[in-house]
VEXTIVO-961537 format. One line per field, with one value per residue (C-alpha): residue in three letters; residue number from 0; x, y, z. Coordinates in steps of 0.001 Angstrom, whole numbers, plus 500000, padded with zeros to 6 digits. Layout:
! VEXTIVO-961537
r = c(ALA | ...)
k = c(NUM | ...)
u = c(X | ...)
v = c(Y | ...)
w = c(Z | ...)
END
This chain:
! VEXTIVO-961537
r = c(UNK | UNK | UNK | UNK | UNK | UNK | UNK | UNK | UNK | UNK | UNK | UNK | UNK | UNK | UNK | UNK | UNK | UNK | UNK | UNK | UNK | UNK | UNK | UNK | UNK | UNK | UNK | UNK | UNK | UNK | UNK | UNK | UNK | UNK | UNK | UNK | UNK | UNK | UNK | UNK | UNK | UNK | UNK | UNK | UNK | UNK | UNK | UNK | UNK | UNK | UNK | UNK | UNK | UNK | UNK | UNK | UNK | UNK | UNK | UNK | UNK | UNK | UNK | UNK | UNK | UNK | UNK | UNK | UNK | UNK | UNK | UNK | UNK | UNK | UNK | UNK | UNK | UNK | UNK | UNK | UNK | UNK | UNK | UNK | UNK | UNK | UNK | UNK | UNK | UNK | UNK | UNK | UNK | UNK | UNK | UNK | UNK | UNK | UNK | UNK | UNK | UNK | UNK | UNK | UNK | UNK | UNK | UNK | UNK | UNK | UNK | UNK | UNK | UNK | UNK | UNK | UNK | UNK | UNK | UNK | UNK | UNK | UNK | UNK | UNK | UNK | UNK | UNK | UNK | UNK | UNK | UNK | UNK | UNK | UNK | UNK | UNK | UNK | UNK | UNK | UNK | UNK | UNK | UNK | UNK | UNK | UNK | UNK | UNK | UNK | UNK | UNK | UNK | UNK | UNK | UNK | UNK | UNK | UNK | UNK | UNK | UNK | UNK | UNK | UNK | UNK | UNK | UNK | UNK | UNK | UNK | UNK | UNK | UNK | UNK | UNK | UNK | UNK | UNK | UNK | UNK | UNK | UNK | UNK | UNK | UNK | UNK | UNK | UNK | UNK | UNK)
k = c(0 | 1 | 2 | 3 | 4 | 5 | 6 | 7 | 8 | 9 | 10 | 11 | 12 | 13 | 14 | 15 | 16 | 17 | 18 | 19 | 20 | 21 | 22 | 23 | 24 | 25 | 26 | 27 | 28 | 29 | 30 | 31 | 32 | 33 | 34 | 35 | 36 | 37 | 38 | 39 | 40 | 41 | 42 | 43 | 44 | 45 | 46 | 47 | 48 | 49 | 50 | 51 | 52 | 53 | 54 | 55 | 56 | 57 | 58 | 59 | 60 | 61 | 62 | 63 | 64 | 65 | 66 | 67 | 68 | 69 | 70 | 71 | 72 | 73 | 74 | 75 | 76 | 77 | 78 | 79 | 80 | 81 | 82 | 83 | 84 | 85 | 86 | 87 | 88 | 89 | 90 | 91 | 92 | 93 | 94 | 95 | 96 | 97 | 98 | 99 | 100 | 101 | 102 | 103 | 104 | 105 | 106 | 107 | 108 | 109 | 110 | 111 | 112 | 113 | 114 | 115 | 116 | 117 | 118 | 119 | 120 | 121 | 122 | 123 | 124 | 125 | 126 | 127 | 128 | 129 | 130 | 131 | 132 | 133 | 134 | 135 | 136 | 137 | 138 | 139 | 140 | 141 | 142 | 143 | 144 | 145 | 146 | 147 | 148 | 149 | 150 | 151 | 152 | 153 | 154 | 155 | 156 | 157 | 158 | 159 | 160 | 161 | 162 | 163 | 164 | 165 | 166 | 167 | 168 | 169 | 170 | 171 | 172 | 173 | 174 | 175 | 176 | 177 | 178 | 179 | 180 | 181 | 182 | 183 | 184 | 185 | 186 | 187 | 188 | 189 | 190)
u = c(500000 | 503001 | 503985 | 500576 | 500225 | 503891 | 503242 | 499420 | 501230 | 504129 | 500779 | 501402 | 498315 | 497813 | 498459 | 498987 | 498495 | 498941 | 496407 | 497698 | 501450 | 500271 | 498710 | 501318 | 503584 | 501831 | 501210 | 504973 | 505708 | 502867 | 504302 | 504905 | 502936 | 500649 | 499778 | 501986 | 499874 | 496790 | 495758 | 498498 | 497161 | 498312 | 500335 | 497757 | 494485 | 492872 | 491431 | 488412 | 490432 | 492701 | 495362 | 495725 | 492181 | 491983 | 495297 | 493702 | 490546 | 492476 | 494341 | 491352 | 489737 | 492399 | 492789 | 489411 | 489188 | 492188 | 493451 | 490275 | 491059 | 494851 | 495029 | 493875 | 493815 | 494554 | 494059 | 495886 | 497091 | 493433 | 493142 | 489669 | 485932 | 485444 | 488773 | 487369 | 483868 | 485249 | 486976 | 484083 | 484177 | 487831 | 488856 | 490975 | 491047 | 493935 | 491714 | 492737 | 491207 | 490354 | 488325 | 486692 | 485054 | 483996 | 482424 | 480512 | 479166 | 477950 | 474130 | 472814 | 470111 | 468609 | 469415 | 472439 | 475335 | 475935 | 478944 | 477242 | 475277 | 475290 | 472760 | 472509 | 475560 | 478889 | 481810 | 482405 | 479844 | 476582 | 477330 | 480393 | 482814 | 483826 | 481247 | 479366 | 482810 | 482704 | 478825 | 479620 | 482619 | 484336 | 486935 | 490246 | 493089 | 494884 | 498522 | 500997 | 503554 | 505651 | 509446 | 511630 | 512488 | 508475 | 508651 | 511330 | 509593 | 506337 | 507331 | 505795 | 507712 | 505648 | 507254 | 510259 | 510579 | 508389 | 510566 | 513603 | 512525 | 510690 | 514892 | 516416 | 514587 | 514598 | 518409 | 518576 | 516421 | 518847 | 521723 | 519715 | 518904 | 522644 | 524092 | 521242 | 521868 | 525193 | 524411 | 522516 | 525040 | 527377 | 525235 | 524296 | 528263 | 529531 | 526899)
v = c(500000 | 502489 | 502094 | 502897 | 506038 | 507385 | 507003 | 508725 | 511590 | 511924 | 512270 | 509382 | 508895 | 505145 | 502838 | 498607 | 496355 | 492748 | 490619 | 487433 | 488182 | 488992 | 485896 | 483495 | 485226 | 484701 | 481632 | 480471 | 481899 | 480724 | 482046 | 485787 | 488457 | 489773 | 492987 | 494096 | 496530 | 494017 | 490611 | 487622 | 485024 | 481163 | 480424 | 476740 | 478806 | 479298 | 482666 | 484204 | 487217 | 486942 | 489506 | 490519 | 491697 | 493576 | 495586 | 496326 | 497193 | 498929 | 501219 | 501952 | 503247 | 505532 | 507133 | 507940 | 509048 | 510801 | 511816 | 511270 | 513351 | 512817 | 509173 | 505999 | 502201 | 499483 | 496232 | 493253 | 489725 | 489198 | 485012 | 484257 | 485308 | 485874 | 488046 | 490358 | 490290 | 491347 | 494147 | 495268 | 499307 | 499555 | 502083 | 499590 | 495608 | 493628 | 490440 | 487842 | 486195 | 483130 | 485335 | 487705 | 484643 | 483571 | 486723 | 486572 | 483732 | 484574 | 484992 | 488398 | 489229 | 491468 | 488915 | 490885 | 490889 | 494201 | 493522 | 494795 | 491613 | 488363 | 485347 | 482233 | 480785 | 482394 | 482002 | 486271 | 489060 | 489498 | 493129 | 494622 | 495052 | 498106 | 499759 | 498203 | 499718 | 502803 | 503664 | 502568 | 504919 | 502910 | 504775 | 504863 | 507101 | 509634 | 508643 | 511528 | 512537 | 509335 | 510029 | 507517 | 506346 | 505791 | 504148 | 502009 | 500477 | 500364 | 498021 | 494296 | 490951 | 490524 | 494352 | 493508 | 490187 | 490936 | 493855 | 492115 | 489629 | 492007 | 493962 | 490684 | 489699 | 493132 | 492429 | 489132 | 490680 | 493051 | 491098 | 488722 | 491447 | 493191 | 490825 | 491931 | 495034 | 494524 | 492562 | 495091 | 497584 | 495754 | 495652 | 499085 | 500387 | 497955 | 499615)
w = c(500000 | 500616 | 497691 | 495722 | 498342 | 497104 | 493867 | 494152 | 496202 | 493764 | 490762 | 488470 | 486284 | 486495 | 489369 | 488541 | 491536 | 489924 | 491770 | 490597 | 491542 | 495029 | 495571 | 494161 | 496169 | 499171 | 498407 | 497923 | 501299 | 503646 | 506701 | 505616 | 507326 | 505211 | 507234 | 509548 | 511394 | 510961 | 512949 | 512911 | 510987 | 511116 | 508030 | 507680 | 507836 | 504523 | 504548 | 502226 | 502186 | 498756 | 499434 | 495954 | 495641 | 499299 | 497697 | 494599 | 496808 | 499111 | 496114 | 494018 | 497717 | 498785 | 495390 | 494607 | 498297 | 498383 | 494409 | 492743 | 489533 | 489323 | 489583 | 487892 | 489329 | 486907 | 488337 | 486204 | 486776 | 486631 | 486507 | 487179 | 486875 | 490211 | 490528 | 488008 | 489452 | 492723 | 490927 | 488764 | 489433 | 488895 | 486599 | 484767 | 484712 | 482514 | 481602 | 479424 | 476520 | 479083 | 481936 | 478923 | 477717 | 480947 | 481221 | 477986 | 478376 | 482075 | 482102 | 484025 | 485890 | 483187 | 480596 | 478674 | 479679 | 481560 | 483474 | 486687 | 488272 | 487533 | 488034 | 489254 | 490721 | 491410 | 493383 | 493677 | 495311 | 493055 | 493480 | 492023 | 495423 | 494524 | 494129 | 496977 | 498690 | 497397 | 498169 | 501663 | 501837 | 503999 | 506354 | 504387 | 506521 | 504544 | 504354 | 505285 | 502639 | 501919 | 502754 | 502329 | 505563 | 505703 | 502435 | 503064 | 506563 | 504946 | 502376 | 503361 | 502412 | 499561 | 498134 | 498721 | 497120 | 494076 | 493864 | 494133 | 491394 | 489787 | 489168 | 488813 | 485606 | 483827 | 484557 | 483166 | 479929 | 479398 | 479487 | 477284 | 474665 | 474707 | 472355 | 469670 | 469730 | 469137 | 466044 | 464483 | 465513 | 463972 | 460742 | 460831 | 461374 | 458484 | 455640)
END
């Protein structure tokens, strides 16, 4: 969440929490603390709570609360229908091919396909979260001006590792990619 609030305060236009990413993450390290400042929870209880969706949920609340015109929330490593029914309302959602078919062929409440409700049953919310969220205006604190001493102890385990994995394969691309330039370099220089 530090992370999303520094970037909101610094005025990016578009903030990506990968839902997906967050999970497996947590899920490859059972025994990491999800929220520091929240309840403990024991690393063998299987919680409703998916902590990807709660930080996209948590994002999309404190921006509209708190940068409402500056600021956009795109949610992405969408992988089901239920992950992107419990994100209906964000500004943004990454689906692929997979969950927009899913969606399709879901049958609504008014008989189209509206995006909004759906029928019958259904592992997510019938109502959109967010919006349910946002009409209930639920009491999101306004962060103070991220430094980065606050920054830096704000980051959770799962920051820090996705970050450091996140750096380690953009350097790992790069040193992949480096010898193509140099071939076309090479090309270019010799003509």
């Amino acid at each position: 969440m530090i992370q999303a609030a520094a970037a909101a305060q610094a005025g990016v236009s578009v903030i990506q929490p990968n839902v997906g990413r967050l999970r497996e993450c947590y899920a490859k390290f059972p025994n990491a603390i999800r929220d520091p400042n929240g309840p403990r929870q024991d690393a063998g209880y299987l919680t409703s709570q998916d902590p990807g969706i709660v930080l996209a949920q948590q994002i999309f609340m404190y921006v509209k609360k708190y940068h409402r015109s500056e600021c956009r929330v795109m949610a992405s490593g969408i992988r089901t229908k239920a992950d992107a029914l419990q994100l209906a309302g964000c500004d943004f959602i990454l689906l692929p091919p997979k969950v927009i078919k899913e969606l399709a062929d879901t049958p609504t409440i008014g008989g189209y396909n509206d995006g909004l409700r759906v029928a019958g049953d259904t592992d997510a919310d019938s109502e959109a979260s967010l919006n349910a969220a946002a009409a209930a205006d639920q009491a999101i604190d306004q962060l103070p001006m991220v430094t980065k001493e606050a920054f830096d102890a704000g980051l959770g385990f799962a920051a820090e590792e996705l970050l450091r994995r996140g750096l380690e394969q953009q350097v790992a691309d790069t040193a992949a990619a480096m010898p193509l330039f140099a071939k076309t370099t090479t090309l270019h220089s010799s003509t």
